[in-house]
N, C-alpha and C positions, 0 to 999 in steps of 0.2 A: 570456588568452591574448592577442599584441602585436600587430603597428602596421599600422594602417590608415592612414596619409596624419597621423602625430602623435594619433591615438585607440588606446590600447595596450588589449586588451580579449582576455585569457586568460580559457576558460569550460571548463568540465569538469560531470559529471554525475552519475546514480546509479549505483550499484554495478551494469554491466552485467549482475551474475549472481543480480538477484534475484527472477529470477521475470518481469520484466516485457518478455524479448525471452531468444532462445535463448543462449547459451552454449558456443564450443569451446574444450574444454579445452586446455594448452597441448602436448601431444601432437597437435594440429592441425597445427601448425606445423613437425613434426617431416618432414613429406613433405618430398620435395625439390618448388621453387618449377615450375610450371607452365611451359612452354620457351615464350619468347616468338620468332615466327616473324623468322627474318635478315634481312627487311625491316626490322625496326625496329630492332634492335641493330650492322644493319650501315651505319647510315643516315650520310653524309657529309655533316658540318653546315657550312651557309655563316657562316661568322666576320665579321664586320664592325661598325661602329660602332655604337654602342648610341642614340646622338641623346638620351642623356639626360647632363645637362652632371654632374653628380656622377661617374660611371662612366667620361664621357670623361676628363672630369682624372683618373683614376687608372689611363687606361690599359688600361681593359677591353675586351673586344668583346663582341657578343652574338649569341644563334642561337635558333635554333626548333628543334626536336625533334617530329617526329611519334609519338602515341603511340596505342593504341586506346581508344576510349572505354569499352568492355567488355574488359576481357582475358580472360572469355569465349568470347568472339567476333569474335577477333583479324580476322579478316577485315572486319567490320562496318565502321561511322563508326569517326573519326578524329578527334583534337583537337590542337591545338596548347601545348605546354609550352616558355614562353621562358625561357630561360638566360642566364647574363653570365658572362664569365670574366674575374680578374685572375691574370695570369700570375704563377708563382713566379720569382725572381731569381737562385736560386743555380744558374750553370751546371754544377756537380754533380750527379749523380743525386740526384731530387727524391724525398720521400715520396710526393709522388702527390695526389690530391685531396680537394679537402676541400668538400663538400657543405653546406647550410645552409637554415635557413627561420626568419622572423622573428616567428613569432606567430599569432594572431588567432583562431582560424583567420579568413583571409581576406586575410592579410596581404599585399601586396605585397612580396618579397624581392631583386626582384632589385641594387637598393643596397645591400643590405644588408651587406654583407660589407667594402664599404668603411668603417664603422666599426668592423666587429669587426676588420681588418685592423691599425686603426690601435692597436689594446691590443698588439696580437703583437710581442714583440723581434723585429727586423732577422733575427736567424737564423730564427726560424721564419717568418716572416713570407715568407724566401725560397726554403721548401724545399716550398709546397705551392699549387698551382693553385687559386683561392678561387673556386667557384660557386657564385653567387647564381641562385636560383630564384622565377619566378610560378609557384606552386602550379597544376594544372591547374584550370580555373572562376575564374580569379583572375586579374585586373591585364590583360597581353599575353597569357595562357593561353587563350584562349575562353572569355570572361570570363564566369560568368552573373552575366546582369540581369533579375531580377524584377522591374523598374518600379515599385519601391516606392517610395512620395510623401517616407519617410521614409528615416534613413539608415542606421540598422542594427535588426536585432529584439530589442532590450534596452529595456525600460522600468519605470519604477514602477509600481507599481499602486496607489499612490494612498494615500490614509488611508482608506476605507469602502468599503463592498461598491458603490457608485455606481461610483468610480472603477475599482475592480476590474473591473466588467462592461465600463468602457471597454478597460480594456486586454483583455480576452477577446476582443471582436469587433478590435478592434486588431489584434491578434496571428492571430487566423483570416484575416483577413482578406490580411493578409502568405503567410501560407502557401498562398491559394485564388491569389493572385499569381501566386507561383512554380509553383506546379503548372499557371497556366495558360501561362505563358509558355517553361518549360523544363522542363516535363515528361518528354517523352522524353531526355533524359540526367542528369536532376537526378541519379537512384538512385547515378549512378558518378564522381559529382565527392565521392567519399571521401578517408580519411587512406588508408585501404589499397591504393588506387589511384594513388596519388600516391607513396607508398613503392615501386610500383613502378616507377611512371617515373623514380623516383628510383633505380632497378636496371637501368634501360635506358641513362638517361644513364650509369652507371658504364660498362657495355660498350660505350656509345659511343665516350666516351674514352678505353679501353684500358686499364682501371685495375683490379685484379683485386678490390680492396678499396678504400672508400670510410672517409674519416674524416670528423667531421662537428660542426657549432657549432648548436644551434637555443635559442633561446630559448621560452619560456611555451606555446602548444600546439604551439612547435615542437619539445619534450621529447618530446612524447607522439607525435609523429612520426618523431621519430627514436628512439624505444622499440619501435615497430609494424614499424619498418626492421629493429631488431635481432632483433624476435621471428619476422619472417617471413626475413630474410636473415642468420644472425647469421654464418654464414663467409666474409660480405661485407662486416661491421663489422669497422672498423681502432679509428681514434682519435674516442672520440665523448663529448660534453662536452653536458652538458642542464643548462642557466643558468636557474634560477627554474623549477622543475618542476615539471608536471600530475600529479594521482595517477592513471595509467591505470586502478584501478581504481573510481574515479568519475568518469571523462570522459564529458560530454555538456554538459546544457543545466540541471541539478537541482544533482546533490551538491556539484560543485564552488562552483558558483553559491554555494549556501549557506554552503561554507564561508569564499566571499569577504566576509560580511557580518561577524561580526565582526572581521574584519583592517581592513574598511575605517571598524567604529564606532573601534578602537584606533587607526586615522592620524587620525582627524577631532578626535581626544582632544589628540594631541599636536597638529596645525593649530593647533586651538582653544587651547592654551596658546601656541602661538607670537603670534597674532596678537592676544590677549588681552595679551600684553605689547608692543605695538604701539598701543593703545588709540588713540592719541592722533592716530593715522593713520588706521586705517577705523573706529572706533566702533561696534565689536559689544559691546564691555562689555571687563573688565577681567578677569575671572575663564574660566575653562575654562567652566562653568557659564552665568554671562550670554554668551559665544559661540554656546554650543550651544543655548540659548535661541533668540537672534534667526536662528540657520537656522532651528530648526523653525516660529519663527513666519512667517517667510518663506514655507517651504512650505506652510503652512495659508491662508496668503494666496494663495497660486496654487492653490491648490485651491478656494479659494471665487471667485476672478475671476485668469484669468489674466494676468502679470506683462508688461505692453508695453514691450520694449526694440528702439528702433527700426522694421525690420520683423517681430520674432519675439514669440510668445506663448508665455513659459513658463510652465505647467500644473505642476501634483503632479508628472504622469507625466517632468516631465523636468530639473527644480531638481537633483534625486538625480544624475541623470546627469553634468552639469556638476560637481557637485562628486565624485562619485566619477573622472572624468577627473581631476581636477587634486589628486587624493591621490596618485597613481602614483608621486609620488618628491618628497623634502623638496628639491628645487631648485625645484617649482613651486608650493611656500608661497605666497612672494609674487603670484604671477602669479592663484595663486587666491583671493587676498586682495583682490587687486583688482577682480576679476571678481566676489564677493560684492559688495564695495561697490558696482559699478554696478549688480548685480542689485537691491542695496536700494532705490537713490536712484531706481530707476524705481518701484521698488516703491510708494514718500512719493509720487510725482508732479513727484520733481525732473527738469528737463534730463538726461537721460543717454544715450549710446550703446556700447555695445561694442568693445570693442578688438580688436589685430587677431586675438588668441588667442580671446576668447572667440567674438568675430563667426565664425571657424574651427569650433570646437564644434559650436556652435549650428543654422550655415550647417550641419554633413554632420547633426549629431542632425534635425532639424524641417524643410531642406526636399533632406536628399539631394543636397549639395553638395559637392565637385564629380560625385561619383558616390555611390549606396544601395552598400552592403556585403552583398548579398541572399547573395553568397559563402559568408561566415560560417557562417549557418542553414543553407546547404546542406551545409556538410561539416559540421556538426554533428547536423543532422537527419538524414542521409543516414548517419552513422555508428552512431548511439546510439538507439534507441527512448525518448519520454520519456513518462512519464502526462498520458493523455488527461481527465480526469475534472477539470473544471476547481474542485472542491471541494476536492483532492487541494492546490494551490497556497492557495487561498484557509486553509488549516486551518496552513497554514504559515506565510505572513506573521504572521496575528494571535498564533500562538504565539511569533513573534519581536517582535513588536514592545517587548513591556518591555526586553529587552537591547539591539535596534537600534532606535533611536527614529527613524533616519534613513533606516537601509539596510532594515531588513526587506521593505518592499513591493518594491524592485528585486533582490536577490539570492533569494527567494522566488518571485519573479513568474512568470508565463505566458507560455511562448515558441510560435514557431510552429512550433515541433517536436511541441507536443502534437497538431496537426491534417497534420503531414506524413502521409506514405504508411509503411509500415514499409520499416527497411534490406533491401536487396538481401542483405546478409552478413553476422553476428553478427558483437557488436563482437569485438574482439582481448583474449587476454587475454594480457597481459606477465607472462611470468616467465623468465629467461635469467640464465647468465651470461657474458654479454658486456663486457668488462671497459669500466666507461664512470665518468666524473667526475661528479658530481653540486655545482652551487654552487648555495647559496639564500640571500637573507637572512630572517629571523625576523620582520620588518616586513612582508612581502612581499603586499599591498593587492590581487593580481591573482589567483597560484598561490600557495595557504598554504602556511606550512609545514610543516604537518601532509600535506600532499599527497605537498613532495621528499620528507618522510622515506620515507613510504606506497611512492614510485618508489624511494628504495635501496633497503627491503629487498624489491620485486620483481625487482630487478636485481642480483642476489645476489654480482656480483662486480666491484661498482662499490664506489666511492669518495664523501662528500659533504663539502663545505667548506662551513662554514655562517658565513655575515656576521652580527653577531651584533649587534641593536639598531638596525637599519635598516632602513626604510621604504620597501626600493628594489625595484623587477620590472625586469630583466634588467640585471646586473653588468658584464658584460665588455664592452667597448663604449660603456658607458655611466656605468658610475660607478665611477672609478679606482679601486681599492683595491689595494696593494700584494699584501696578501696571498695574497687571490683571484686576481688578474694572473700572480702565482707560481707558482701551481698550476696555473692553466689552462697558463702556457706552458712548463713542465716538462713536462706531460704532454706535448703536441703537438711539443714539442722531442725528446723522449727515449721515450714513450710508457709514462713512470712514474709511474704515480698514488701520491698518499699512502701510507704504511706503515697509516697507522689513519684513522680520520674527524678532522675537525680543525677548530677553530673561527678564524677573523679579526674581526678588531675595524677600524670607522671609523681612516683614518690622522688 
């Protein structure tokens, strides 16, 4: 799920409906939505400069939105959800607004729209007002901050039940944090909560219908949009999709481990024919050798680069960052290598990408992402039983030699409090695009498909042999660029599902 500050990290979970937390069926959602009190829908927002230099150069401004922390208890506390707008261009009557969210969950969005902005041809480009969103618990939103020493709750768990037990008390220990520090409003910094400020803002604006861009758990937010408001869904596009019906902190999880042993395969041939640059061997094989040896070396003494200590619980990490897209081969090639050379006891320090990593992974720099765990704990009930995790890893590990202990691992969702609200179950047909590539390291592909057919009257374009989490925006492809902006132009999706190839 995407971007934290350059850390892209889509997570998804077990099948909400199996037994391990309640379930409404999709006849839930059939009520009409709870009437949110005129105070908030009728609220006049102060527009003004955003002070953040990306947003000024293109012209945006920004506002605050007050929204209730319970919709509940409209009356209650109050939070703040910040907004950015880039105006549409074409003095003709506009389409209207276009909504968005970049990821993570936890992600910071409100830039975000300036680079999906920049895929969009000139006509579309000018017919829709682009609002970039801080998710409520997020960035400028009333941010929650758990005080964690570290910087987000994803870890290995190690090669042996030693290491496992650290990450246990690790990860407990994360979530006695946040329960001590934002306890009283953790329960409602949900997706489902957010979909609705995301319903407020629409009648803020004046917009009767919302269309919308989200990327990796931003899919699965704008699927919760559709299923709770779908005669409020216009034009809506989910780029590298969650399977809502394994969103949390488990299934998904799991199923990002073999996506990410398959990019480590193709890395590993890339920089295997590079030999002669960082000297991990020459074969796929001798590559993936000297990681795991790497890692077994941080497991038995951790790895000193500069000021940081990398351990088992976080080699996986770094390098599952810099699988996220074949543009950052090299950059993670290089980052192995320095990892090595400290490894030997040679001179080495980090560069300014990996010093980045490292800096938010180990010591919470520039800010912990405690966000994340909260809209994902707070959405999805996960298993408590920490043998439940431990039976998983080891059954993974002959297939992932790398990944099994992090996409298996213990979060601190197994020691949260349970959700306020059963998760959401998606099924509509709300006519929406679905783009994925078949590479895709973050949301598999077995997930988008999972998302068309619960969106039964959606469309999906599939990139086909690429190793990329989120498309539009990000990695030109004519194809997909195609389709995304015919739809948003014209509001026509595909005749049939359709595949694109790397240009």
């Amino acid at each position: 799920m995407k971007r934290a500050k350059g850390l892209t990290v889509a997570l998804t979970s077990l099948v909400a409906c199996a037994g391990l937390i309640g379930c409404a069926g999709p006849e839930a959602e059939a009520k009409p939505p709870t009437p949110v009190p005129d105070r908030f829908t009728s609220q006049q927002l102060d527009w003004k400069a955003c002070g953040v230099p990306k947003l000024d150069e293109a012209g945006a401004q920004c506002a605050d939105v007050t929204v209730p922390v319970n919709y509940a208890d409209p009356q209650g506390p109050t939070l703040t959800v910040a907004i950015s707008r880039i105006a549409g261009t074409d003095p003709a009557p506009q389409r209207g607004v276009m909504l968005s969210n970049s990821g993570g969950p936890g992600g910071e969005g409100l830039d975000f729209m300036v680079d999906v902005g920049k895929a969009m041809t000139p006509e579309v480009r000018a017919r829709y007002d682009l609002i970039g969103m801080d998710p409520r618990g997020v960035g400028r939103s009333s941010a929650v901050d758990c005080r964690w020493p570290v910087g987000f709750g994803l870890q290995s768990a190690g090669l042996d039940a030693a290491g496992f037990a650290e990450s246990v008390a690790a990860q407990g220990d994360l979530a006695a944090r946040c329960a001590a520090t934002e306890g009283a409003r953790l329960p409602y910094i949900t997706t489902r909560n957010t979909a609705r400020d995301m319903d407020v803002i629409r009648g803020i604006l004046g917009a009767e219908k919302i269309s919308y861009f989200g990327t990796s758990y931003g899919t699965y937010l704008g699927a919760v949009y559709m299923q709770m408001f779908p005669e409020r869904s216009d034009r809506m596009v989910l780029d590298s999709a969650a399977d809502p019906d394994a969103y949390g902190t488990v299934g998904m999880m799991q199923a990002m481990g073999p996506a990410n042993e398959a990019a480590l395969d193709l890395w590993a041939d890339w920089v295997a024919a590079r030999d002669g640059e960082y000297h991990f061997g020459t074969s796929r094989a001798q590559v993936r050798g000297a990681v795991q040896d790497l890692i077994k070396q941080a497991a038995d003494k951790p790895i000193r680069l500069g000021e940081y200590e990398i351990d088992e619980h976080w080699l996986p990490v770094v390098l599952f960052v810099g699988l996220d897209s074949p543009d950052q081969y090299e950059m993670l090639a290089g980052q192995m290598r320095t990892i090595a050379d400290a490894a030997a006891g040679k001179p080495a320090q980090p560069d300014e990408t990996l010093d980045a990593t490292l800096g938010f992974s180990l010591k919470a720099r520039p800010k912990n992402n405690s966000s994340q765990m909260a809209i994902m704990c707070g959405d999805v009930a996960a298993p408590r039983d920490p043998g439940f995790y431990w039976r998983n890893i080891e059954a993974a590990r002959a297939t992932q030699p790398v990944f099994a202990g992090f996409t298996n691992n213990i979060t601190p969702c197994a020691f949260w409090a349970p959700p306020a609200e059963p998760a959401t179950v998606v099924r509509n047909a709300v006519p929406a695009l679905i783009v994925q590539s078949t590479g895709d390291t973050r949301t598999a592909y077995d997930g988008a498909v999972a998302m068309h057919n619960d969106l039964s009257a959606s469309r999906m374009v599939t990139l086909q042999d690429v190793p990329i989490h989120w498309i539009f925006g990000r990695y030109p492809n004519s194809c997909v660029y195609s389709a995304v902006n015919t739809y948003f132009r014209d509001g026509t999706l595909p005749a049939a599902d359709m595949t694109c190839r790397a240009d």
